[in-house]
N, C-alpha and C positions, 0 to 999 in steps of 0.2 A: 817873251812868253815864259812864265817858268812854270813849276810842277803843280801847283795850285790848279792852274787855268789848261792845262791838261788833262788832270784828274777827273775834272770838272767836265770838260767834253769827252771826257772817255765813258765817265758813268751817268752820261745823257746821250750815249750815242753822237755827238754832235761828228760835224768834220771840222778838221782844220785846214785852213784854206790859207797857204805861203805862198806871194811875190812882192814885185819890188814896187814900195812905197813910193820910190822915189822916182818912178817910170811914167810919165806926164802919159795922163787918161788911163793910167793903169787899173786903176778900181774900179772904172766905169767898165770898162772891158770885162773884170774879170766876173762885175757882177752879172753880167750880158752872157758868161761861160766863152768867153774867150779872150783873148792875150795869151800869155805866159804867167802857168800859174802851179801848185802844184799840190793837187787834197790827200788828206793826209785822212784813212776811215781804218774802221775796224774791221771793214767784211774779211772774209775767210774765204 
């Protein structure tokens, strides 16, 4: 990820959503809101 594609979810509000690629069903899970994962937002 670098600063472009940060900027980018910061000044759209987005979240950023970090875990392991390489964790067999990991994306299914985390699309589900569960595994290990870890959002990354702006609230206050």
């Amino acid at each position: 990820m670098d600063a472009s594609a940060i900027a980018l979810a910061r000044e759209n509000a987005l979240p950023i959503v970090v875990f392991d690629i390489h964790e067999p069903g990991g994306f299914a899970r985390v699309l589900r809101g569960e595994g290990r994962f870890t959002k990354i937002t702006d609230e206050r």
